[in-house]
N, C-alpha and C positions, 0 to 999 in steps of 0.2 A: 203720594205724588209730591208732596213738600219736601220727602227726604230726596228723591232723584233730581229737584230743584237744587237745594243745597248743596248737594256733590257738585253736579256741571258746574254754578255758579260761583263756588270758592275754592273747592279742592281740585279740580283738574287744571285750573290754570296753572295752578303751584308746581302740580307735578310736572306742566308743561317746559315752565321757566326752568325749574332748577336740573343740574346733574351733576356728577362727580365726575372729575378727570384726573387721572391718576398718571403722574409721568415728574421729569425732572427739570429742573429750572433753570434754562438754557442761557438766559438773557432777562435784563432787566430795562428795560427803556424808560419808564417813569417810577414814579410810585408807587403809581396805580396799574403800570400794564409789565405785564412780562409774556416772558413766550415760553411755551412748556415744549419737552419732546417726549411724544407719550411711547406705548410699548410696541408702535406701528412702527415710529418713526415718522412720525407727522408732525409739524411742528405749526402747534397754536399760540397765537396772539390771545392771552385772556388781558381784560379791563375788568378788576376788581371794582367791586360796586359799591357804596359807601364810604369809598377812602378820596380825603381830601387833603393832597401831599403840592409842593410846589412842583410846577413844569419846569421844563429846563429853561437856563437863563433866568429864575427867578431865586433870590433868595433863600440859601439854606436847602436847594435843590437837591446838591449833590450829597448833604449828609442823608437828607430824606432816601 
């Protein structure tokens, strides 16, 4: 019973959170966001997670 605790509780959220998208990098709007166009033809807005770059209009933006 401890193990089927353990799974629900730590490991399926992770698998919930994460995925892979696989496609080309159409657009870059900040640092942190760009828009992919995957093998649909869909075109996503991702916000990279961890990354702490300037926004626009701030300092050192546009080399970021």
């Amino acid at each position: 019973m401890k193990n089927y605790f353990f799974i629900i509780l730590f490991i399926l959220p992770l698998c919930l959170i994460s995925q892979t998208i696989k496609g080309k990098v159409i657009r870059v709007a900040d640092g942190d966001t760009i828009t992919i166009l995957d093998s649909d033809n869909n075109q996503l807005r991702v916000r990279l997670c961890g990354i702490d770059v300037p926004e626009k209009g701030q300092d050192f933006a546009d080399v970021a």
